[in-house]
Backbone as CSV, one residue per row, in Angstrom:
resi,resn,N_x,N_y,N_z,CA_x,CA_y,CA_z,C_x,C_y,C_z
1,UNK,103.725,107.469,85.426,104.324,106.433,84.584,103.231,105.715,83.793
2,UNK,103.351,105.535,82.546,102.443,104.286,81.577,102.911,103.476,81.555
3,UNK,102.227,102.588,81.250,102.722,101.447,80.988,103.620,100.480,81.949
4,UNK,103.637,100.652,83.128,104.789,100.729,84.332,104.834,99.234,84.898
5,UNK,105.945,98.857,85.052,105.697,97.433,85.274,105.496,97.084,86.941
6,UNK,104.999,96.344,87.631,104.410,96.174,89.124,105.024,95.071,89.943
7,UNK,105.707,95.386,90.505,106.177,93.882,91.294,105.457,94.166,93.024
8,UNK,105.477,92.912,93.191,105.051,92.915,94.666,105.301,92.143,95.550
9,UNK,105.335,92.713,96.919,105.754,91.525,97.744,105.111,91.929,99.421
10,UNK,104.431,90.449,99.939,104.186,90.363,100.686,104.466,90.635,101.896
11,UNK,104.738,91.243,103.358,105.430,90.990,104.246,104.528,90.387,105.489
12,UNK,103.665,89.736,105.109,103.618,88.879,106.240,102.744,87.167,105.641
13,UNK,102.477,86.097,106.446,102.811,84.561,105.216,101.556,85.063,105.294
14,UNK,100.238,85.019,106.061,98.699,85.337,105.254,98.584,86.014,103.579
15,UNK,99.255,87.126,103.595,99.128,87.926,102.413,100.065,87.175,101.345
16,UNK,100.802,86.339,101.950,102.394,85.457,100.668,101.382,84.411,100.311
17,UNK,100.290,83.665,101.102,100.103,82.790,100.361,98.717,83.471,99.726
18,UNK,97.919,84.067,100.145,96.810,84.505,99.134,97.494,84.570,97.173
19,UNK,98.403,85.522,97.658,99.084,85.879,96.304,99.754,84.962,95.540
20,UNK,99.858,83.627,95.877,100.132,82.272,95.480,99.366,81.529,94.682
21,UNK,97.865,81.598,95.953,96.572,81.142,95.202,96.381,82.112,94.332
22,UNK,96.094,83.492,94.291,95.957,84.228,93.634,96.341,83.568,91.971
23,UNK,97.817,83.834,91.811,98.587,83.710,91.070,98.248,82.140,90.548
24,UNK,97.812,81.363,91.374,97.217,79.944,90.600,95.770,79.685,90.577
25,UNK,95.177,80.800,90.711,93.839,80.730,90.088,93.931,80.959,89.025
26,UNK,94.677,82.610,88.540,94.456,83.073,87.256,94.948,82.337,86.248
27,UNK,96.115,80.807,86.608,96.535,80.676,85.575,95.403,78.855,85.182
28,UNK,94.898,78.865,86.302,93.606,78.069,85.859,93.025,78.616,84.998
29,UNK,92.111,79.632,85.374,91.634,79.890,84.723,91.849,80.740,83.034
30,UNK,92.518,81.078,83.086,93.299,81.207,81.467,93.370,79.774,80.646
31,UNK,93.889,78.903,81.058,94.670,77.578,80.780,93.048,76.805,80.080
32,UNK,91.986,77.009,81.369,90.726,76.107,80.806,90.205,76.246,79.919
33,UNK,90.334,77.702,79.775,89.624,78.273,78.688,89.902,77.850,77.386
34,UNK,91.294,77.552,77.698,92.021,77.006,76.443,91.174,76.049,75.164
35,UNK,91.690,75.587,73.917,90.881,74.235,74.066,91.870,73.230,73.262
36,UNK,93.669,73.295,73.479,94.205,72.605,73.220,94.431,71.694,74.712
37,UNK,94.621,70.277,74.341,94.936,69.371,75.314,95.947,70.007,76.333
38,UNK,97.504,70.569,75.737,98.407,71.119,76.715,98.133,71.904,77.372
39,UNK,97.149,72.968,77.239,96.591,74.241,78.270,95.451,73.377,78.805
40,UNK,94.767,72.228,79.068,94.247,71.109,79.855,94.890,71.199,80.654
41,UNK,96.534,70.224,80.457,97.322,69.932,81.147,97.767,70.858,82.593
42,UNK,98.013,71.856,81.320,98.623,73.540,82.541,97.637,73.872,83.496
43,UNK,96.257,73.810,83.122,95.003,73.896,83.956,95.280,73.279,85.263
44,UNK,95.057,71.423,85.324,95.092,70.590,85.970,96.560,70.889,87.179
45,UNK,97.195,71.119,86.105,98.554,71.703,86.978,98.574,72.561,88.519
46,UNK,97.586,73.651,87.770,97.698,74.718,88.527,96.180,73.939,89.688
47,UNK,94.977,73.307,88.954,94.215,72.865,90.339,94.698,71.980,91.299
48,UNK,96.096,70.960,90.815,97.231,70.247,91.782,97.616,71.133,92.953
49,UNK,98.283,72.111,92.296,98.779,73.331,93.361,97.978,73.434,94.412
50,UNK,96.796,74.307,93.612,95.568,74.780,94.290,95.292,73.930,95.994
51,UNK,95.214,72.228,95.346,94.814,71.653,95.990,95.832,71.190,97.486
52,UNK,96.998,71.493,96.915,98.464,71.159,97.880,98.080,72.033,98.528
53,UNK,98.140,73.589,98.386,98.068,74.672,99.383,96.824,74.619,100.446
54,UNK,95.823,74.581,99.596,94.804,74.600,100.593,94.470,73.656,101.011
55,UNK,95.476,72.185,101.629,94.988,71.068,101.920,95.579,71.351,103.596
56,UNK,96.529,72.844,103.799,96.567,73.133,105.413,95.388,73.536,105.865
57,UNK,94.968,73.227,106.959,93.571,73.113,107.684,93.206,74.719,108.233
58,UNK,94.327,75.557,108.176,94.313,77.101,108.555,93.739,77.454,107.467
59,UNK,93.930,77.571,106.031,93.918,78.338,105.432,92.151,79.430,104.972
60,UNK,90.703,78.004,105.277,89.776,78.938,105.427,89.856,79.470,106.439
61,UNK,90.246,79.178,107.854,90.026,80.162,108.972,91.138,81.245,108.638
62,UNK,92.105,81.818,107.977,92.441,82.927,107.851,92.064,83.623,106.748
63,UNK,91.447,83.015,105.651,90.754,83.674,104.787,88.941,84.695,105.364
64,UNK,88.640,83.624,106.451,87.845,84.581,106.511,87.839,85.401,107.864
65,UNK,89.193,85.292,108.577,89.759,86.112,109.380,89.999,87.453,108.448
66,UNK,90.947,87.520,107.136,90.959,88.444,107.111,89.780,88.936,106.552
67,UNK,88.619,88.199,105.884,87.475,89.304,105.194,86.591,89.977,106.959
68,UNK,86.612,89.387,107.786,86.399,89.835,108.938,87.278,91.066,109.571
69,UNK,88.243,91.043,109.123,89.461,92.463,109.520,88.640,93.300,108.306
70,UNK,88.918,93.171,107.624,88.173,94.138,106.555,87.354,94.947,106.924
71,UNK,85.789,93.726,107.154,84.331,94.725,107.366,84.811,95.278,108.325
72,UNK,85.547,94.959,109.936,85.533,96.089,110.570,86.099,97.062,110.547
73,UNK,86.948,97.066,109.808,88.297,98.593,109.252,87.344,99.532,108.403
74,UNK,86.481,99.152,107.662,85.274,99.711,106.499,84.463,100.375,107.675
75,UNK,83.789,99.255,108.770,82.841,100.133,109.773,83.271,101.369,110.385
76,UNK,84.581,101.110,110.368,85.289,102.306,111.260,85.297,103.423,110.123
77,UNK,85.924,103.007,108.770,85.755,104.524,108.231,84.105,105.102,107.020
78,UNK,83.189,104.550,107.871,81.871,104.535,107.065,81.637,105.835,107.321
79,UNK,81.765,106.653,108.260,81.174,107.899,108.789,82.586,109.051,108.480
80,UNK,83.118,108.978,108.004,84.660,110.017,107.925,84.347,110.655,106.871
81,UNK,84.765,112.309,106.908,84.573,112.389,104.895,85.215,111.972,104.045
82,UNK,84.626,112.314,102.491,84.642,111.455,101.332,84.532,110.472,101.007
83,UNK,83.939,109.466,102.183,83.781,108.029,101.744,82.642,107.742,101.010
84,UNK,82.269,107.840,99.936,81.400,107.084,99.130,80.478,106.267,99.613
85,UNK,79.159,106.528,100.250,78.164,105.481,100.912,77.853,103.900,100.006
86,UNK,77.643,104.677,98.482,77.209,103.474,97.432,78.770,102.457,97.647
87,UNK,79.659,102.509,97.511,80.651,102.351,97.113,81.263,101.464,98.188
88,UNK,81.352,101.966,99.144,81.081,100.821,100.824,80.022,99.837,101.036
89,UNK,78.876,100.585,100.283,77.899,99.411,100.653,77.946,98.168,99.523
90,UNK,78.410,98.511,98.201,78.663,97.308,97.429,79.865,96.749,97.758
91,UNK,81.458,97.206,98.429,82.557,96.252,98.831,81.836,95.247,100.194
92,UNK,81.146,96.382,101.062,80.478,95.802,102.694,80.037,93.954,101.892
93,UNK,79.018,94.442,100.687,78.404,93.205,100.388,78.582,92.036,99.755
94,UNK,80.110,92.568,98.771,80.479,91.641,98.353,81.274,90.831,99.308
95,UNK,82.197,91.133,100.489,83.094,90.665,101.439,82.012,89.743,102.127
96,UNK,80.582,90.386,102.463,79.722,89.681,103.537,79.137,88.267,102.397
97,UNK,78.813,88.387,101.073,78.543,87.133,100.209,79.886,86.351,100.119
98,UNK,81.113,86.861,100.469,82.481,86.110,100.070,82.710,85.082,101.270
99,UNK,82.278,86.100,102.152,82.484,85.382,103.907,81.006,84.004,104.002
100,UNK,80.022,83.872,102.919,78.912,83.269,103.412,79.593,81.971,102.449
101,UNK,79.533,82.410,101.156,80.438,81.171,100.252,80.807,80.205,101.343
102,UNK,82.374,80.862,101.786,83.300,80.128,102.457,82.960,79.363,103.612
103,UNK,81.957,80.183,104.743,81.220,79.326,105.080,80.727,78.015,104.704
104,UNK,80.033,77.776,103.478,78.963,76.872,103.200,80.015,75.660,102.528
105,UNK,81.245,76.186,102.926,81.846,74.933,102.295,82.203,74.032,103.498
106,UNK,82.155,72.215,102.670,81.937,71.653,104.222,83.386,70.929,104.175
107,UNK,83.766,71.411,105.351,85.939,71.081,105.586,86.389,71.423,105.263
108,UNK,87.554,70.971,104.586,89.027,71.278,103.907,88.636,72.216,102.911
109,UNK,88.815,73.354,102.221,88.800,73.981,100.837,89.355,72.862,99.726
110,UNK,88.764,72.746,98.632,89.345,71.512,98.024,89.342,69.949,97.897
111,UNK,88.712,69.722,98.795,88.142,68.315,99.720,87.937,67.634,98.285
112,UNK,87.051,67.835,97.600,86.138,67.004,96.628,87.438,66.932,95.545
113,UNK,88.148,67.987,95.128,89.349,67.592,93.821,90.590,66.455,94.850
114,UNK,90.390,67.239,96.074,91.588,66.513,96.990,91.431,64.739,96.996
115,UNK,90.028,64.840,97.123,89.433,62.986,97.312,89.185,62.454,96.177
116,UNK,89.271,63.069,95.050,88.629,62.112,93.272,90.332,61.562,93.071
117,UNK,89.855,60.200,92.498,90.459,59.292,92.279,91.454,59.729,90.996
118,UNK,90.454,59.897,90.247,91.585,60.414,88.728,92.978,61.463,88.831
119,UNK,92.254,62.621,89.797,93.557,63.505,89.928,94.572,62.950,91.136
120,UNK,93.792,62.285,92.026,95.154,62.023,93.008,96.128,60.638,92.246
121,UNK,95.479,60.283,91.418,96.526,59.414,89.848,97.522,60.432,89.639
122,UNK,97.040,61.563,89.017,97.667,62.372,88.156,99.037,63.166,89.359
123,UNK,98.151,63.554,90.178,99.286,63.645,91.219,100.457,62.826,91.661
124,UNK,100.103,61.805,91.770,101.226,60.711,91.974,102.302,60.888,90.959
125,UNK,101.590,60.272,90.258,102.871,60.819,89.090,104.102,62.314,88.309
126,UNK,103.097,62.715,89.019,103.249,64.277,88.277,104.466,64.785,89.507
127,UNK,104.669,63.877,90.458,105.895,64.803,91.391,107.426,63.805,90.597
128,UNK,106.643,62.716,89.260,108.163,62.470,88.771,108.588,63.108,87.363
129,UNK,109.592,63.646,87.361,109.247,65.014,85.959,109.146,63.831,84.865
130,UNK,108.262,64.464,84.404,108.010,63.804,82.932,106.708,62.638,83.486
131,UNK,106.458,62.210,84.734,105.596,61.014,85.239,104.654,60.777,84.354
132,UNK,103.781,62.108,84.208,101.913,62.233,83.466,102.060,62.117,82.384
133,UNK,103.077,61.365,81.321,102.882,60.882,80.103,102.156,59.760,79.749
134,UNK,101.685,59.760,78.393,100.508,58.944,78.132,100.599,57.948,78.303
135,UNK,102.146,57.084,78.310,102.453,55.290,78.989,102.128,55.530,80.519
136,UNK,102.220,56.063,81.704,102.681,56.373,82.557,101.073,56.505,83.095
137,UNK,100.203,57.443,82.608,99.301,57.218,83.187,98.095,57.510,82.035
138,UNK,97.741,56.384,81.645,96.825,56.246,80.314,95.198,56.932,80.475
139,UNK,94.935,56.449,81.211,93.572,57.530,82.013,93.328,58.999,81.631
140,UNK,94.786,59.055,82.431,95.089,61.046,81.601,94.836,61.252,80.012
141,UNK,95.748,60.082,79.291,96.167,60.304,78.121,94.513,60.637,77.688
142,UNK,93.937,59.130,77.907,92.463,59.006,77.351,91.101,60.501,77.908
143,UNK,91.565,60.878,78.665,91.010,61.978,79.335,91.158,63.196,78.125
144,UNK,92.163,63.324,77.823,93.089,64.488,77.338,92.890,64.217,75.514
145,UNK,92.067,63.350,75.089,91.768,63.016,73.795,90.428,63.330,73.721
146,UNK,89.423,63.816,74.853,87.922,63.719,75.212,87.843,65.843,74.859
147,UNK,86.819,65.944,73.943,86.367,66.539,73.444,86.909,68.144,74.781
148,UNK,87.021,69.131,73.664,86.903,70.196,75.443,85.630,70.765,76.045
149,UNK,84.371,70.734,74.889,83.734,70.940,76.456,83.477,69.951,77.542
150,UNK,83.944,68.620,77.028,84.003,67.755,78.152,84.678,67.473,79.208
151,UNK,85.888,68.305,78.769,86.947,68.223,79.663,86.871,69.337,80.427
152,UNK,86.381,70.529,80.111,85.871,71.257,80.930,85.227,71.490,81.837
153,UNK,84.163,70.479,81.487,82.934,70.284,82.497,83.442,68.717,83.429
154,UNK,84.425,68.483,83.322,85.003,67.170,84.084,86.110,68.520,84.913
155,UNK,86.466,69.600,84.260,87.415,70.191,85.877,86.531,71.189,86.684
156,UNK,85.420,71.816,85.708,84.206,72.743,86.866,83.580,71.669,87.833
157,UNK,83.624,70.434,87.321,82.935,69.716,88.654,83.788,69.859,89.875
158,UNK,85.595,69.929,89.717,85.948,70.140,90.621,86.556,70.965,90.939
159,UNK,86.256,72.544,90.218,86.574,73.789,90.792,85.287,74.487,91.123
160,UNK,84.068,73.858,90.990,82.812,74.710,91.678,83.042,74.894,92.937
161,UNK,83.758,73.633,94.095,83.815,73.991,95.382,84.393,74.975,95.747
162,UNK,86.120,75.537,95.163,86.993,76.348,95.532,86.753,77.629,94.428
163,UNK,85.286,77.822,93.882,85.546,79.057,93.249,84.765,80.062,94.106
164,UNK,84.337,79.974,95.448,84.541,81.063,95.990,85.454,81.753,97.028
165,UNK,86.619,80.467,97.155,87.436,81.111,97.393,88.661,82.165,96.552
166,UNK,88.589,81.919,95.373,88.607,82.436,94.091,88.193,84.237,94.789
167,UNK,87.094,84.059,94.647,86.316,85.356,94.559,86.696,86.093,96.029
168,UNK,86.922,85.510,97.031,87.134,86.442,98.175,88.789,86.716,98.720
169,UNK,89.482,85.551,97.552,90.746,86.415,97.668,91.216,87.553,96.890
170,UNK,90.249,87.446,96.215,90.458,88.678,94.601,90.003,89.848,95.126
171,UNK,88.822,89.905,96.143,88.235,90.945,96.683,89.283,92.017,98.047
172,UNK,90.001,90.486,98.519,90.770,90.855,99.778,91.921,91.306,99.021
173,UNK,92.708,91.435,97.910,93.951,91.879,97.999,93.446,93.017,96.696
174,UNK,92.268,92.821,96.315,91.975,94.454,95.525,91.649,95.923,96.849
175,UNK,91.194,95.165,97.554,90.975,96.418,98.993,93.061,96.688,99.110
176,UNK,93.388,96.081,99.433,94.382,95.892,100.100,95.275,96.509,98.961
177,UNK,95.717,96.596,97.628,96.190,97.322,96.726,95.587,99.230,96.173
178,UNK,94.537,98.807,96.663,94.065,99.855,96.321,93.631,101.172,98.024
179,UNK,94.152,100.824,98.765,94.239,100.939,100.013,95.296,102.389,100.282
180,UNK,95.786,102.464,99.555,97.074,103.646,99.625,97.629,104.380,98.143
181,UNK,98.054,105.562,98.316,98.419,105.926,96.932,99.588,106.269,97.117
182,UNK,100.119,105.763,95.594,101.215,105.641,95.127,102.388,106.698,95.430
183,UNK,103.368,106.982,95.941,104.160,108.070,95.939,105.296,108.153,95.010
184,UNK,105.514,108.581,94.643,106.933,108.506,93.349,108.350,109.293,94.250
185,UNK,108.960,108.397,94.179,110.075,108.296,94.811,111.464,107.468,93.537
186,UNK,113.022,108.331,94.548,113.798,107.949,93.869,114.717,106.964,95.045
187,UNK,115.693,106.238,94.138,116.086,105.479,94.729,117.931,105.502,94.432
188,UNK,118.059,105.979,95.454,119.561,106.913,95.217,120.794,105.113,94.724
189,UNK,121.403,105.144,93.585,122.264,104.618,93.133,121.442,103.224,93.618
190,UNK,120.469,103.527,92.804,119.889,101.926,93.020,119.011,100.640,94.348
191,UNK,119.315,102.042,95.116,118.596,101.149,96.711,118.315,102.272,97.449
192,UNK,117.340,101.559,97.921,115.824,102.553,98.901,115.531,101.442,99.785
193,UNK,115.104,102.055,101.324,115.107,101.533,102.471,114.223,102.365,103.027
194,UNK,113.392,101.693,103.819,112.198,102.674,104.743,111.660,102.150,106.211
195,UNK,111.737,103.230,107.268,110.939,102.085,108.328,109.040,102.120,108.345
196,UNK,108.678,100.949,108.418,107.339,100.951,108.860,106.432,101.351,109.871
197,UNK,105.339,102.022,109.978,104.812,102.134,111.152,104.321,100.872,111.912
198,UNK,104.616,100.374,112.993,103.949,99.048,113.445,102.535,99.341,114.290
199,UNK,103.004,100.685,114.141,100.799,100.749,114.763,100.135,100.554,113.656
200,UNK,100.273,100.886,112.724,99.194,100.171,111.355,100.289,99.534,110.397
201,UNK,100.943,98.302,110.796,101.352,97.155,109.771,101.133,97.593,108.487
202,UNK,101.232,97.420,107.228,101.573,96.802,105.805,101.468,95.665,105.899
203,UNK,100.713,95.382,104.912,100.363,94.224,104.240,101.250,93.759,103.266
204,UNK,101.437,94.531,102.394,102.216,94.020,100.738,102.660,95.789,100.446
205,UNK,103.824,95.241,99.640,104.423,96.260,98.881,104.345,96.212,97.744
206,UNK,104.218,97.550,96.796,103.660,97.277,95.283,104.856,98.606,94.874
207,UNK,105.951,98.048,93.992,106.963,98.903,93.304,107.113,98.788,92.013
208,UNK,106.273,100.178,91.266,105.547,100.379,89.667,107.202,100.990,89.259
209,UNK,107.387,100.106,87.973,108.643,101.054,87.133,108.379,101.282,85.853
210,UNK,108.724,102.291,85.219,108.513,102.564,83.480,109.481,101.735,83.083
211,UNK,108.601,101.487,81.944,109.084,100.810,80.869,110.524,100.773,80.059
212,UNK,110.882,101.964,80.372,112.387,102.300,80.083,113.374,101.642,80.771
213,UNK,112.870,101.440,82.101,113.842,100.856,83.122,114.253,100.012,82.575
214,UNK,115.436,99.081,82.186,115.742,97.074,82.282,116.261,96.633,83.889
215,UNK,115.096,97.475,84.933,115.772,96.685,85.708,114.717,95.914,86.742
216,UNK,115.049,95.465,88.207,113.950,94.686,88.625,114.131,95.052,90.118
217,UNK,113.477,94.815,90.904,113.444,94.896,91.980,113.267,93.715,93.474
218,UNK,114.191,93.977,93.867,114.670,92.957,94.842,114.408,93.294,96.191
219,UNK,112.932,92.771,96.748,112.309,93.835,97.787,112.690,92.704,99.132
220,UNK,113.092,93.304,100.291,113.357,92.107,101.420,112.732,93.204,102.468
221,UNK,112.021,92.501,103.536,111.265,93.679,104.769,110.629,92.174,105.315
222,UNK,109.957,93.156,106.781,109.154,92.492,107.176,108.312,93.874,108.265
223,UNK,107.816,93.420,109.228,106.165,94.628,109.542,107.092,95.888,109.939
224,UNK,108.521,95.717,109.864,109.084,96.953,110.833,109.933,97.992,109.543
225,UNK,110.434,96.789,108.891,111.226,97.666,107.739,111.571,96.879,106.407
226,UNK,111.383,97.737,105.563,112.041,96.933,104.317,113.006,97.722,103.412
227,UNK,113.761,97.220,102.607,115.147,97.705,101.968,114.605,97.291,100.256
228,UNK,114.889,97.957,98.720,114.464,97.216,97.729,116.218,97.696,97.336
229,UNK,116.575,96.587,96.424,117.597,97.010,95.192,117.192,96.571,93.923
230,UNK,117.515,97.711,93.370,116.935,97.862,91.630,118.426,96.950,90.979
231,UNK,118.356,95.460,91.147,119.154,94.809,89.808,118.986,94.981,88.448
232,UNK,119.922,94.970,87.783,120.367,95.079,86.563,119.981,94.071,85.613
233,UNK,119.007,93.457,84.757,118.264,92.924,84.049,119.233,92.285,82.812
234,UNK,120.314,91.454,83.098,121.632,90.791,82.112,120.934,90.384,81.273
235,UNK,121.314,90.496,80.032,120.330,89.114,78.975,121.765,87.636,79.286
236,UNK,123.089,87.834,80.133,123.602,86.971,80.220,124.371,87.120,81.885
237,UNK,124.640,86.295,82.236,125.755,86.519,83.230,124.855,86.821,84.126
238,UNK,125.526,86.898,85.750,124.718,86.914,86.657,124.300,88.824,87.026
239,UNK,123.104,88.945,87.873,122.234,90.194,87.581,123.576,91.055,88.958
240,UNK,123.529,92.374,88.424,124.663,92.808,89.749,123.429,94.121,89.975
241,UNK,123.514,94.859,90.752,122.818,96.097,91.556,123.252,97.445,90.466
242,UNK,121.931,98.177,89.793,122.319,99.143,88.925,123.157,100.431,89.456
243,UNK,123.784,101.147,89.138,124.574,102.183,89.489,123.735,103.575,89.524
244,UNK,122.313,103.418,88.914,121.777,104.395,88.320,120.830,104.926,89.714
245,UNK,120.394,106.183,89.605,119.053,106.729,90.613,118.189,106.308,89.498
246,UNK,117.436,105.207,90.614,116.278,104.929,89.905,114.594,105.811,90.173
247,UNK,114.155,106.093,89.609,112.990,106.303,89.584,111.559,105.445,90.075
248,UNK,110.816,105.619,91.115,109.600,104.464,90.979,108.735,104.359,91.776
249,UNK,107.449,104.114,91.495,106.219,104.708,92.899,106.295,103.250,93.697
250,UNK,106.267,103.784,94.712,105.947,102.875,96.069,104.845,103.120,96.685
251,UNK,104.061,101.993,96.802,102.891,101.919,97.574,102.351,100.653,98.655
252,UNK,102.595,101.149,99.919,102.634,100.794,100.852,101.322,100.178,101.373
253,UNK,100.409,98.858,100.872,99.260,98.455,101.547,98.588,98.410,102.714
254,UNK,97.961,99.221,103.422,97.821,98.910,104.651,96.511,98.358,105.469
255,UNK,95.681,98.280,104.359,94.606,97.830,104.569,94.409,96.306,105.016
């Protein structure tokens, strides 16, 4: 398939929330780059998030739980054929610099955006829709009139702490996608169901469709089994289950 569109889904909460942060890093970082005030805004947005999620006290100890599952799954297949020596030894090193980062951070992930005065303003307000307008909280407004590389260098002060966690979740769910290959499979009148092996768990499910398709996929499982239905993509009215054999690779993470 080209061009094939990718949905994915987690089945267990470690891997649901990486792909959360995941998903609100990248749109930090897009947003900063920006250099209109509103992609500011969307920025700040997404380091709010950032900062909600990782303000549970688990979340570095399972981040570097799993880069620790990793190196030893890698040790185990260092000696098997076809494994690429160069190729292990640069993932081995980037996971072991990802795992030292996270280390060197001191407490909470987030601590320093979590404790500055200006954003926990912006927070307050921002859980009332519409709150962070310029009557509402003038600080922002006046913030948001300040040149962008200034405003830039006012949010790297407080994404230097959490940008290596950035980097070692990007590392942990590229192993973990790239971990299994794709099988192309059909999906008789629209729904496909499979059981899992529970001696080696899945991580995440990744279901690629061509471009032709208008439809979507509605994946529900957990470590033992999961079921997908290919809905019907309405431009109105509510979505119903396609009638059609669908076409579409499934790839099962297990890393």
């Amino acid at each position: 398939m080209s061009q094939e569109m990718i949905f994915e889904h987690p089945l267990n909460e470690r891997i649901r929330t990486f792909l959360r942060l995941e998903h609100l890093f990248e749109k930090l970082d897009y947003f900063v780059a920006q250099p209109e005030h509103w992609c500011t805004r969307a920025a700040i947005e997404a380091l709010l998030d950032i900062v909600a999620i990782t303000a549970r006290a688990d979340i570095k100890t399972e981040l570097l739980k799993e880069i620790d599952r990793n190196l030893s799954t890698l040790a185990r297949v260092r000696n098997q054929p076809g494994v690429d020596p160069a190729a292990l030894k640069e993932v081995f090193s980037g996971l072991e610099h990802a795992a030292a980062a996270i280390h060197e951070i001191n407490g909470q992930i987030g601590s320093r955006a979590r404790d500055d005065a200006f954003l926990k303003a912006v927070a307050q307000r921002s859980s009332i829709p519409g709150g962070a307008c310029s009557f509402d909280v003038p600080l922002y407004h006046h913030f948001l009139t300040q040149p962008n590389e200034q405003r830039r260098a006012r949010i790297a002060s407080w994404t230097d702490e959490i940008d290596p966690v950035s980097e070692a979740i990007r590392l942990v769910l590229s192993l973990a996608r790239t971990s299994a290959t794709p099988r192309k499979l059909i999906a008789p009148e629209a729904f496909f169901q499979e059981s899992l092996d529970s001696q080696a768990p899945a991580q995440l499910l990744r279901v690629a469709l061509g471009p032709e398709w208008s439809v979507y996929p509605e994946i529900s499982g957990h470590k033992n089994r999961f079921s997908i239905r290919f809905m019907q993509a309405n431009q109105t009215g509510r979505p119903l289950q396609s009638q059609d054999d669908v076409p579409f690779l499934l790839t099962c993470c297990v890393f």
